[in-house]
TORMARKOL-36700 format. One record per residue: residue in one letter; z, x, y of N, C-alpha, C, O in turn. Coordinates in steps of 0.001 Angstrom, whole numbers, padded with zeros to 6 digits, always signed. Example, Ala and Ser with C-alpha at 12.3 -4.5 7.8 and 13.67 -1.06 7.14 Angstrom:
A+007800+013190-005690+007800+012300-004500+007800+013200-003300+008465+014236-003319/S+007080+012850-002250+007140+013670-001060+007870+012900+000030+008039+013409+001138/
//
This chain:
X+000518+001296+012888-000795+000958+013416-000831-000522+013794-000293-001372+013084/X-001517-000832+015001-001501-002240+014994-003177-002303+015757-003831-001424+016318/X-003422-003514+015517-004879-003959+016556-005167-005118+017059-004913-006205+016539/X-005817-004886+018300-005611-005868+018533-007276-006987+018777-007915-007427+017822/X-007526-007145+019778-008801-007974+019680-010266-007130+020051-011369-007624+019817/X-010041-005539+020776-010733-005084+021051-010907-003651+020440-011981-003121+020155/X-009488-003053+020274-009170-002319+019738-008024-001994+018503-007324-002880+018014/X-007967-000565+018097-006686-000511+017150-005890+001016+017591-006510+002014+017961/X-004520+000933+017465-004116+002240+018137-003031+002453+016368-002503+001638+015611/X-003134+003854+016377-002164+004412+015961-001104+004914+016635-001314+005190+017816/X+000294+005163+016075+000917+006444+016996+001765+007299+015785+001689+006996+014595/X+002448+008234+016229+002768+009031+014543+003803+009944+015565+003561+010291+016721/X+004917+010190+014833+005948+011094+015530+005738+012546+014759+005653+012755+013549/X+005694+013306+015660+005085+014780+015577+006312+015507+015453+007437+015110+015759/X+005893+016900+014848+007512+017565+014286+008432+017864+015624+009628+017852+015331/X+008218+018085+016784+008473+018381+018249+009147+016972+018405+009942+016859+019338/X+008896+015764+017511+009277+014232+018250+009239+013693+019126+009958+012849+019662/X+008122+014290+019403+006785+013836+020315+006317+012706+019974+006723+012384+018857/X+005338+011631+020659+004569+010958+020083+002842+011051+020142+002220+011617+021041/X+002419+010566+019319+000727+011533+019518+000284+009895+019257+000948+009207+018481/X-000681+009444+019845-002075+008219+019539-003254+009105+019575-003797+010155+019918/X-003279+007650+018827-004780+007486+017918-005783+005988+018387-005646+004874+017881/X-006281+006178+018933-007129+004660+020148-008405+004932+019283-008894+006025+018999/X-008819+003707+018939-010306+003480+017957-010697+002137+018493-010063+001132+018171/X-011925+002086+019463-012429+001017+019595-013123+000129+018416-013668+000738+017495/X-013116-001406+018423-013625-002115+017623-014942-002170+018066-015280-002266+019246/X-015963-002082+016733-017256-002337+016654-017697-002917+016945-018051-003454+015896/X-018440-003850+018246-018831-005205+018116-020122-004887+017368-021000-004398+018078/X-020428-005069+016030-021606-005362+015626-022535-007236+015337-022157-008366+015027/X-023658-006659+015630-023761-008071+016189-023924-008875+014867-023768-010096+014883/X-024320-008032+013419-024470-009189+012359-022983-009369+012018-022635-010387+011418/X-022073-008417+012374-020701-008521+011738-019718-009569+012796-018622-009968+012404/X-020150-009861+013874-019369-010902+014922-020442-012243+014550-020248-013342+015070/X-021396-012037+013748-021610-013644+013513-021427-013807+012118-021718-014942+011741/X-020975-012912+011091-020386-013478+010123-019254-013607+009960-018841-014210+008969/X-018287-012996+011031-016924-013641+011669-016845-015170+011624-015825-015670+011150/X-017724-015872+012026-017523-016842+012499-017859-018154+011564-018027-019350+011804/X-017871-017494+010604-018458-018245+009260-017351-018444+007983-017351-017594+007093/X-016769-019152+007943-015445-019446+006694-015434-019125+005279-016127-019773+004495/X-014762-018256+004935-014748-018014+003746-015807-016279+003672-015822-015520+002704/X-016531-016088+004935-017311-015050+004665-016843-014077+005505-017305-012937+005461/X-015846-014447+006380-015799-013778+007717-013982-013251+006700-013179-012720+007467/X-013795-013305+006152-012375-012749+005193-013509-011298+004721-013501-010139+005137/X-014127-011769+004018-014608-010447+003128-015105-009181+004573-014912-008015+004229/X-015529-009303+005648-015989-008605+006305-014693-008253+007308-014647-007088+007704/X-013939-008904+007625-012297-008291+008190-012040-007420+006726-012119-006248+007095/X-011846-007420+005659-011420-006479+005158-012149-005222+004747-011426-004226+004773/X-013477-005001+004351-014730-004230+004760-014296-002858+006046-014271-001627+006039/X-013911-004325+007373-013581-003691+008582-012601-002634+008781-012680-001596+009438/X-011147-003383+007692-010026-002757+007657-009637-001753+006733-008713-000943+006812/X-010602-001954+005719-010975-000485+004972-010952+000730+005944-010078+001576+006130/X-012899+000460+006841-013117+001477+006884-012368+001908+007604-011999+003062+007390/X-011736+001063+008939-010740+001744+010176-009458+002225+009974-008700+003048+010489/X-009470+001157+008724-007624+002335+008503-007990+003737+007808-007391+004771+008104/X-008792+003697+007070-009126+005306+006670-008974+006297+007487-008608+007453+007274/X-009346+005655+008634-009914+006403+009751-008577+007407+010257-008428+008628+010306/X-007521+005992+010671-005937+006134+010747-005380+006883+010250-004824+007834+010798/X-005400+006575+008826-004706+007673+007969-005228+008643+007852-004368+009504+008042/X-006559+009299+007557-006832+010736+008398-006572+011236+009382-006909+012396+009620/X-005941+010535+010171-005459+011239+011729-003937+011299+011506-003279+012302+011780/X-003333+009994+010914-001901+010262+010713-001480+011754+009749-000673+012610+010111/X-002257+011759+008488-002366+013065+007393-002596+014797+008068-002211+015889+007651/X-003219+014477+009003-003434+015540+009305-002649+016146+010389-002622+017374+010461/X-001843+015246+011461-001215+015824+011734+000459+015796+011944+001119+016486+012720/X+000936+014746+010974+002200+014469+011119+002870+015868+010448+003920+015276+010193/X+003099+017062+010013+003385+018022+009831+003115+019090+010271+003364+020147+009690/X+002638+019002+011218+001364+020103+011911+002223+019978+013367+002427+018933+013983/X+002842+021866+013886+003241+021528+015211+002279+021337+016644+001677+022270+017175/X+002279+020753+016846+001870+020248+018272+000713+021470+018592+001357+022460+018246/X-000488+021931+019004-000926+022605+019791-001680+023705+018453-002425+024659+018680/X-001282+023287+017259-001538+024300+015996-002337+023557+015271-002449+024169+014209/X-003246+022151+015199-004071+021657+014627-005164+022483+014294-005598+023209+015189/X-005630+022510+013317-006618+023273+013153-008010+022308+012545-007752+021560+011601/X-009077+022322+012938-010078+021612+012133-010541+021951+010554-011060+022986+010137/X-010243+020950+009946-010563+021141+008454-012093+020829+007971-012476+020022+007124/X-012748+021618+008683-014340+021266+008505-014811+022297+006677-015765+022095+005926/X-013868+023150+006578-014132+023955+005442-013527+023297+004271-013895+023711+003172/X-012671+022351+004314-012284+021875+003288-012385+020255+003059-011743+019556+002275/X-013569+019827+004155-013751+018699+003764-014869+018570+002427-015732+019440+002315/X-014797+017508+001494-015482+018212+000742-017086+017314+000819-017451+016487+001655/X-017817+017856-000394-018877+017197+000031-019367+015899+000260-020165+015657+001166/X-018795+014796-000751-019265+013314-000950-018394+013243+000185-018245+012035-000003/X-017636+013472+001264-016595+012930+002283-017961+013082+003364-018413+012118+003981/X-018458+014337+003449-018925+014844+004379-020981+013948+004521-021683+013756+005514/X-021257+013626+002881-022299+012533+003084-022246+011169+003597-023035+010542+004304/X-020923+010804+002978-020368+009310+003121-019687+009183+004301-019678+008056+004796/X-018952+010315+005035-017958+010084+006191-016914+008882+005513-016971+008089+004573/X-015804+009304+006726-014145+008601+006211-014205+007051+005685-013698+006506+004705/X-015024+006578+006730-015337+005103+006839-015575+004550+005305-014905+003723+004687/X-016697+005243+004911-017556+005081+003649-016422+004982+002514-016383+004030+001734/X-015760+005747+002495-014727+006308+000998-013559+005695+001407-012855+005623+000400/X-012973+005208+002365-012265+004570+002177-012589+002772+001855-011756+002148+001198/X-013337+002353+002168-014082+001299+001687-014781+001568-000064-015055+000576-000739/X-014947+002647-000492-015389+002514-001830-013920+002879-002706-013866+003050-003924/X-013034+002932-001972-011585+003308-002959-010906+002351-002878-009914+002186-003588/X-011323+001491-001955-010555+000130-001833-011450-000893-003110-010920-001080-004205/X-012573-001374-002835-013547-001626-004663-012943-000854-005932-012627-001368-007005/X-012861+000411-005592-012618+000909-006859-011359+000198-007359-011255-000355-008454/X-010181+000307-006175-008871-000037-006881-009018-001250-006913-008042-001866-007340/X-010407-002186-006439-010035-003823-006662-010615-004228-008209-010265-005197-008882/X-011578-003220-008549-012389-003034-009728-011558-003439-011116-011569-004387-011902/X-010676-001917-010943-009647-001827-011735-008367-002787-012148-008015-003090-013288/X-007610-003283-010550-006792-004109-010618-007600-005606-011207-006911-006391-011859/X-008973-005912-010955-009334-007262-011752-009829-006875-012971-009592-007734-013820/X-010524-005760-013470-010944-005823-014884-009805-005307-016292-009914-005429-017512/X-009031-004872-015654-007793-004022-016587-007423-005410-017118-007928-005497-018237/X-006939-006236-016891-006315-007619-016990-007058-008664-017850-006570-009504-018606/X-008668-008356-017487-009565-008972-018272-009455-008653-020159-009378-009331-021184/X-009516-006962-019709-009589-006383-021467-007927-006872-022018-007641-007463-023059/X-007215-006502-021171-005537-006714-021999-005606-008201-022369-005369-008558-023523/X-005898-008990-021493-005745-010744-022113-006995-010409-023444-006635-010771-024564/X-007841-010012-023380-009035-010615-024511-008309-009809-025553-008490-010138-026725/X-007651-008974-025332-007435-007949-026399-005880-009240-027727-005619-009275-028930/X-005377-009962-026510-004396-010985-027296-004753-012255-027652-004043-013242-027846/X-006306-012069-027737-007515-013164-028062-006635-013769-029374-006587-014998-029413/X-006190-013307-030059-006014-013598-031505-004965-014697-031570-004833-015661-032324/X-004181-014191-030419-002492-014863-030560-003208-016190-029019-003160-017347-029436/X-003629-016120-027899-003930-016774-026868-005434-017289-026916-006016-016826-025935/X-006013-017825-027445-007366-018404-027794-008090-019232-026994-009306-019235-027190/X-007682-019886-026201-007972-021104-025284-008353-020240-024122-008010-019127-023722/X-009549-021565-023561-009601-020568-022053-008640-020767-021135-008335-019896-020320/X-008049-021997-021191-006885-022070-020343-005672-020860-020129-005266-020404-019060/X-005140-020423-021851-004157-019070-021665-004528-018393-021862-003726-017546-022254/X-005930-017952-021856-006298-016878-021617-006464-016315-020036-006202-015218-019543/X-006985-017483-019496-006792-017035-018121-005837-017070-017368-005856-016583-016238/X-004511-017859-018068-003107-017523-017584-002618-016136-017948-001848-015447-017280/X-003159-015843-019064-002367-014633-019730-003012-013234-018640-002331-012270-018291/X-004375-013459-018294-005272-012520-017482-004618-012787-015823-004756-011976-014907/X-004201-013553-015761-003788-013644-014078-002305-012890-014250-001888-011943-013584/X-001580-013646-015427-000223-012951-015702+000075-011300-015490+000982-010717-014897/X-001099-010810-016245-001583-009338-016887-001483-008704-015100-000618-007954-014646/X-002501-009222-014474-002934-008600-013248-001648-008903-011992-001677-008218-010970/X-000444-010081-012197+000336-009791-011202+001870-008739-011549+002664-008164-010804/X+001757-008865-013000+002441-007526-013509+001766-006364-012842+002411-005651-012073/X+000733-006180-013050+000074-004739-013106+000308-004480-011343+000573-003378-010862/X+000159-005627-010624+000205-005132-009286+001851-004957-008975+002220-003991-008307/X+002556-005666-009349+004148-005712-008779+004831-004189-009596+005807-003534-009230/X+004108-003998-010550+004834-002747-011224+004163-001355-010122+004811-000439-009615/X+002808-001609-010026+002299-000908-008785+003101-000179-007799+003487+000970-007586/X+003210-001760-007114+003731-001400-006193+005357-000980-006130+005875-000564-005094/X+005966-001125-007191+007653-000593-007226+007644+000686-007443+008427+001464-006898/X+006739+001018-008277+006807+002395-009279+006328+003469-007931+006890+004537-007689/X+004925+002777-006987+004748+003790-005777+006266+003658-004856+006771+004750-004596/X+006650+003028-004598+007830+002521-003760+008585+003588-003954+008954+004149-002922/X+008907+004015-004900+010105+004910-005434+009790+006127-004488+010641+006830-003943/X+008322+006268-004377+008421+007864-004218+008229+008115-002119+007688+007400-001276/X+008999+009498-002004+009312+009498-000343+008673+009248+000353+009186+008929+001426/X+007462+009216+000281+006127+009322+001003+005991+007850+001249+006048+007288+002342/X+005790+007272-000012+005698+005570+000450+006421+004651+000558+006153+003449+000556/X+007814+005406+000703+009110+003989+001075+008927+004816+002472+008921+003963+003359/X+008813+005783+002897+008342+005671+004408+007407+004929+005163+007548+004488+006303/X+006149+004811+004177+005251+004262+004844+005561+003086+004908+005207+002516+005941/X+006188+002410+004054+006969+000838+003596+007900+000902+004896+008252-000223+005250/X+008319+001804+005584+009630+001252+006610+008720+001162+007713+008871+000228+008500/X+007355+002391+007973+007060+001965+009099+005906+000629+009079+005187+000449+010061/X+005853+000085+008343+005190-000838+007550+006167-002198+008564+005832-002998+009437/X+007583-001847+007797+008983-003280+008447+008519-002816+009757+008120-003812+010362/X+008414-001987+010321+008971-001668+011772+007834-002210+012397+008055-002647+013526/X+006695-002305+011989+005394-003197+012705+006135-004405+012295+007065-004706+013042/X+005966-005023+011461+006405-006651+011543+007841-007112+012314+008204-008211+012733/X+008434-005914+012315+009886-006297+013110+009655-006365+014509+010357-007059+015245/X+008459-005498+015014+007767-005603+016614+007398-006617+017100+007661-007019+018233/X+006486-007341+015958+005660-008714+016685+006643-009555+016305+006765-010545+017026/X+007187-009485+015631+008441-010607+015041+009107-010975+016406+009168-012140+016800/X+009576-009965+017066+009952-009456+019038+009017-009989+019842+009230-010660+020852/X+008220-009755+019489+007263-010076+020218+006900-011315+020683+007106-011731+021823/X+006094-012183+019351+006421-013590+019042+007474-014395+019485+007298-015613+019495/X+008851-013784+019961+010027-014569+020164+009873-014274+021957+010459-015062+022700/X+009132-013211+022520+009142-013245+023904+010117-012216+024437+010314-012032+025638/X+010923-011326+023102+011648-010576+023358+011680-009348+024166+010510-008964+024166/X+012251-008681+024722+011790-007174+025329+011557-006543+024296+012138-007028+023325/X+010748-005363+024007+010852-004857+022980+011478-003515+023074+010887-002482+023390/X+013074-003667+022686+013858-002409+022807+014052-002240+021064+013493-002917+020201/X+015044-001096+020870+015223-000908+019698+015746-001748+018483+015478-001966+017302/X+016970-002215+019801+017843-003363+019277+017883-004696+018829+018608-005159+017949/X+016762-005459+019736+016006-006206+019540+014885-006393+018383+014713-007371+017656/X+014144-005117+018427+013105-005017+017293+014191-004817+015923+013729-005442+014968/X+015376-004185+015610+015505-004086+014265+016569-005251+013906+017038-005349+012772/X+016993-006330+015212+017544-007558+014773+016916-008674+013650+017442-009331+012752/X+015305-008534+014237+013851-008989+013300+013789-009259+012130+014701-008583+011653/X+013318-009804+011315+012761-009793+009598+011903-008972+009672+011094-008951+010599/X+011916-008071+008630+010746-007098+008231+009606-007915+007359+008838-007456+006514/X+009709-008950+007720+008472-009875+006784+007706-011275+007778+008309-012146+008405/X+006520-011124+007660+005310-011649+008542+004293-012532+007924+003626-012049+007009/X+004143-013375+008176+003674-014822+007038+001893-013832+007284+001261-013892+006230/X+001290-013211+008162-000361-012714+008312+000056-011392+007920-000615-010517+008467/X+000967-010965+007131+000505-009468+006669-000521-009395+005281-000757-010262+004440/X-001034-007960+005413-002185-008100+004353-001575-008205+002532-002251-008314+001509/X-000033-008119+002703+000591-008120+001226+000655-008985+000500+000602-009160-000717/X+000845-009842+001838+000707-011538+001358-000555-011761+000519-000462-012246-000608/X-001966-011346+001159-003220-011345+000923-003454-010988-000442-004013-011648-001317/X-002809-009541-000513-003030-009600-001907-002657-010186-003138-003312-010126-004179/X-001320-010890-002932-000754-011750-004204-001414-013228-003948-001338-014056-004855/X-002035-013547-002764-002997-014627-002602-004010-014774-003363-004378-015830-003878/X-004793-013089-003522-005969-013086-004489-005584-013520-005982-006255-014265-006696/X-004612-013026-006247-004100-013334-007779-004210-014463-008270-004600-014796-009389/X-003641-015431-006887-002953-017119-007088-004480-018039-007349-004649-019046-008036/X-005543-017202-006455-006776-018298-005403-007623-017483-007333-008105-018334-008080/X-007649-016515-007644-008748-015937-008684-008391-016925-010032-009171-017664-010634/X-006743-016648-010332-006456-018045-011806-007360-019493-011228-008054-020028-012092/X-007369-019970-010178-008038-021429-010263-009520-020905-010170-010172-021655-010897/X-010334-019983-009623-011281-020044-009439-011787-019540-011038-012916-019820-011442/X-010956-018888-011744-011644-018270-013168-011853-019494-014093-012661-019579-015018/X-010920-020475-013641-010852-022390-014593-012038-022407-014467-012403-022879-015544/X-013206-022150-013694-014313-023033-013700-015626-022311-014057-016769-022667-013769/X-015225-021218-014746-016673-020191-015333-016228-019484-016626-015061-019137-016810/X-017069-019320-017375-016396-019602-018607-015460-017935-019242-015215-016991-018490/X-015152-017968-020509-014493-016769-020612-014975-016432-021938-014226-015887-022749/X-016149-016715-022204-016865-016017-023505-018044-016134-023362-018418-017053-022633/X-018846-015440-023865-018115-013744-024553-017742-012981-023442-017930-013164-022239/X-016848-011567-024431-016722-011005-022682-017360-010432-021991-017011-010334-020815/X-018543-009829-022448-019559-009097-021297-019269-010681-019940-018633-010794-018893/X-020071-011523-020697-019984-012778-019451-018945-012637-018655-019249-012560-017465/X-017400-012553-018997-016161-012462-018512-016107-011756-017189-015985-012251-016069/X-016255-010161-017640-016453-009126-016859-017694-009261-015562-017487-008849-014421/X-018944-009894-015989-019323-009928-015169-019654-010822-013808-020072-010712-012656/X-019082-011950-014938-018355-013075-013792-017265-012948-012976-017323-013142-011761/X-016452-012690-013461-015172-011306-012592-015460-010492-012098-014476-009770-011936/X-016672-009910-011521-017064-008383-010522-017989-009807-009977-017109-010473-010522/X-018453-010324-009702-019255-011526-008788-018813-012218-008223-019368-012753-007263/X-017335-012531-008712-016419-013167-007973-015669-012580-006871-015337-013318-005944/X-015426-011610-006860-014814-010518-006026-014988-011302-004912-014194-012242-004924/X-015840-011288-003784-015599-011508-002561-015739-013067-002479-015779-013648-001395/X-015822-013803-003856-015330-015242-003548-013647-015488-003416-012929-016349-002907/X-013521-014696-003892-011589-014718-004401-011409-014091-003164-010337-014521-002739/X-011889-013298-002353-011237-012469-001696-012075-013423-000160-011299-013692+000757/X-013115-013726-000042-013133-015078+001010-011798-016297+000920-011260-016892+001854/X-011639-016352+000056-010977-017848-000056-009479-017684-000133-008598-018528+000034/X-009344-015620-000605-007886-015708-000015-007276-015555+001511-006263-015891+002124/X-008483-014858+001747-008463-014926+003634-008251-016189+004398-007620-016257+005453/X-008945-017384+003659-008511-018686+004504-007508-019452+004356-007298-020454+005039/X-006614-018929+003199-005593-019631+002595-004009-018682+003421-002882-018984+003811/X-004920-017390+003318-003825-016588+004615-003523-017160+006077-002461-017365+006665/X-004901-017344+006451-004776-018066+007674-004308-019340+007820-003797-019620+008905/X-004382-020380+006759-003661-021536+006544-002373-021196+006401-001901-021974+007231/X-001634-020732+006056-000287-020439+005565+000252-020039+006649+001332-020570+006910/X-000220-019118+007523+000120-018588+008822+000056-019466+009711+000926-019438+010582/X-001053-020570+009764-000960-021919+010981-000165-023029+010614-000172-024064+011281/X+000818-022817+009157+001279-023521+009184+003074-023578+008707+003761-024373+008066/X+003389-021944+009599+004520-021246+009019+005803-022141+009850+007012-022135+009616/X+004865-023044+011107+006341-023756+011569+006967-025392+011096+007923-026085+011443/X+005824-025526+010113+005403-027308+009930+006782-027177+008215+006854-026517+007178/X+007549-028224+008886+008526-028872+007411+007864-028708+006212+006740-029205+006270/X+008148-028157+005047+007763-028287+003842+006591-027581+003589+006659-027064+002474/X+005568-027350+004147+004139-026774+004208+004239-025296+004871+003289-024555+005122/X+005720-025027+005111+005503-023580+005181+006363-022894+004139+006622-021709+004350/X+006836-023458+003062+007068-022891+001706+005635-022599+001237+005618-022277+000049/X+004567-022617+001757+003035-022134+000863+002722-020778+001175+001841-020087+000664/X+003948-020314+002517+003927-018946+002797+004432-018084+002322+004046-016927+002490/X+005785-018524+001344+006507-017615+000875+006467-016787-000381+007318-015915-000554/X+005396-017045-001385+005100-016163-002585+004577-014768-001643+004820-013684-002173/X+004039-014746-000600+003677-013971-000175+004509-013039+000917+003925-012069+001400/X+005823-013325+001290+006619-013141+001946+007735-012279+000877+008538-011396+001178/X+007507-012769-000183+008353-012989-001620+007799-011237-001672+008661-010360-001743/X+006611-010940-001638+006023-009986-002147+005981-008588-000977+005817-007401-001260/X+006195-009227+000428+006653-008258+001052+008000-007324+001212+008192-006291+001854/X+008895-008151+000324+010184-007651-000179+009715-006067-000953+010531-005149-001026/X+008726-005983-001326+008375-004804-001889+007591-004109-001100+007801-002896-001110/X+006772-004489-000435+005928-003500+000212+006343-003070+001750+005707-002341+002511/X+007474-003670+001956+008283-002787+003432+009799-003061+002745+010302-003688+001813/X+010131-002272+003707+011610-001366+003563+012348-001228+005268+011802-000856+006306/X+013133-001483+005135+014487-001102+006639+013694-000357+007372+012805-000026+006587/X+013461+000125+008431+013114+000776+009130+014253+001574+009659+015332+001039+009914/X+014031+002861+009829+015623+003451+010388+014799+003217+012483+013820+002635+012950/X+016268+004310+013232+015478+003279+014588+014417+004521+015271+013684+004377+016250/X+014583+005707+014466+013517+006831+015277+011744+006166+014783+010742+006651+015309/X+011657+005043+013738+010729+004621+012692+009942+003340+013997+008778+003158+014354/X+011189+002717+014366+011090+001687+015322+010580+001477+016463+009982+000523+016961/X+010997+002840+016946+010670+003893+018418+008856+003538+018184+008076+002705+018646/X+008771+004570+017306+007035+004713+017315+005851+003654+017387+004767+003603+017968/X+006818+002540+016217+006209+000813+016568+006502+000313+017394+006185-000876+017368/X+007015+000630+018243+007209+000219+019962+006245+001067+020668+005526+000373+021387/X+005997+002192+020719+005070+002846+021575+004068+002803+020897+003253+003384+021614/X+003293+002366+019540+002240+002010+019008+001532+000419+020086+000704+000079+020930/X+002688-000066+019173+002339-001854+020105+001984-001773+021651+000898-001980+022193/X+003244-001404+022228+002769-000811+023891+001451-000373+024003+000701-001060+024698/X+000993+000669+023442+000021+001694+023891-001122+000346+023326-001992+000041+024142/X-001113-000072+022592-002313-000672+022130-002374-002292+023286-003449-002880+023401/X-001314-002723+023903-001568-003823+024893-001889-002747+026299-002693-003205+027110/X-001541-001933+026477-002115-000788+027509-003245-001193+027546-003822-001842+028418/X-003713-000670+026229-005583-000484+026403-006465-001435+026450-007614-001289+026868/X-005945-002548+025990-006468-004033+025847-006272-004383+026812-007434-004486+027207/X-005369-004849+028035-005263-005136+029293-006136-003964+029907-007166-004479+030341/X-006139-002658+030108-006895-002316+030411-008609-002340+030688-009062-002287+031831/X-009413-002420+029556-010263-003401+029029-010824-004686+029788-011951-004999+030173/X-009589-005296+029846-010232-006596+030172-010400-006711+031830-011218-007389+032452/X-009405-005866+032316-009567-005464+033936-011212-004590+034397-011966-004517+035367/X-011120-004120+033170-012409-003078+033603-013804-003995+032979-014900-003607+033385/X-013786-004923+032228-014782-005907+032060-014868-007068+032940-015750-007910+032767/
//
């Protein structure tokens, strides 16, 4: 999947090895393009955004990457009900909270729970940041393992190996795209081990007792940690060509070592006719505006 300024395209190789898109125009909503434009606030609402639209994606990729060509059938009988009040948009945006819920409060109880041996607020909130980048790196290895998501992990490389091509001015053939690094200083993986780094300094300055307080200073913080890791993404990314100041990119580069994988080249193919199809429609677009 890639997107671009107007839109976002999927593409997905079909059992025939075919290719099938997926074209989803971007929303211009008008309170959501002026809190774009606002620092630190305009992070929490790109990801809001990218919730709901990748949901969207991966319901279209799920449904028919196993399904032959011309045999889709509509799953209106087995959608179930809270899908069908909330729509895709909705639930994938409340499963993204849920798992941010979990990944920040699990960490909270395990550090307080070594209250006895770590007492200070200082290691306690080392021991709680510690807690939570275990919990995510074991996450993400333990999903890694299984077929489903070291695929999604290759076609994951095979987008960053595109613009990587891209970025260099390259043609984008096969050969070219899998010469590439499968790792991208603006991917969202980075983002997340950003939150980890940007939440330990921001927890220094509110207190850590008792813990009701803890917990609920930690669910309030949420989209401060998650504003302030968005601008520290974008810093890191404007500053991936500058001597010395683009080592601030690499814990996060560090961490894409896990969340993409090789791309084989039928994987590559599709992130080439993804990328294509999605500058198609965007040049298109701008001719017809």
């Amino acid at each position: 999947m890639f997107g671009g300024k107007d839109h976002t395209v999927t593409a997905i190789r079909r059992l025939d090895k075919s290719i099938d898109y997926y074209h989803l125009p971007r929303e211009k909503k008008p309170l959501f393009q002026k809190l774009k434009k606002i620092p630190f606030v305009r992070g929490v609402v790109a990801i809001v955004e990218a919730a709901a639209n990748g949901s969207k994606h991966i319901n279209f990729a799920s449904d028919r990457y196993d399904v032959v060509p011309g045999q889709e059938v509509e799953k209106v009988e087995e959608v179930s009900k809270i899908q069908m009040v909330l729509g895709v948009a909705a639930i994938g945006i409340l499963s993204f909270l849920f798992g941010k819920f979990i990944f920040t409060l699990l960490p909270v109880f395990l550090a307080d729970f070594f209250d006895f041996l770590v007492p200070s607020k200082t290691g306690q909130i080392v021991l709680e940041s510690s807690f939570k980048l275990l919990l995510l790196l074991s996450y993400i290895f333990f999903v890694s393992l299984t077929p489903l998501i070291k695929r999604v992990f290759q076609y994951h490389g095979a987008e960053h190996k595109v613009i990587n091509a891209f970025e260099q001015n390259l043609p984008l053939t096969v050969q070219n795209v899998q010469i590439q690094s499968r790792l991208h200083y603006r991917c969202g993986s980075s983002f997340i081990l950003f939150t980890v780094i940007v939440g330990m300094f921001i927890y220094f300055l509110v207190p850590t007792d008792p813990l009701w307080l803890r917990v609920v200073n930690r669910i309030l913080l949420i989209p401060v940690v998650l504003g302030i890791s968005f601008e520290v993404l974008q810093t890191t990314n404007a500053l991936r060509n500058v001597p010395v100041l683009r080592y601030l990119g690499y814990p996060g580069l560090w961490l894409q070592l896990l969340t993409t994988k090789e791309p084989q080249d039928e994987q590559v193919e599709v992130a080439i006719a993804s990328f294509t199809k999605l500058r198609e429609i965007e040049k298109t677009h701008v001719v017809s505006n």
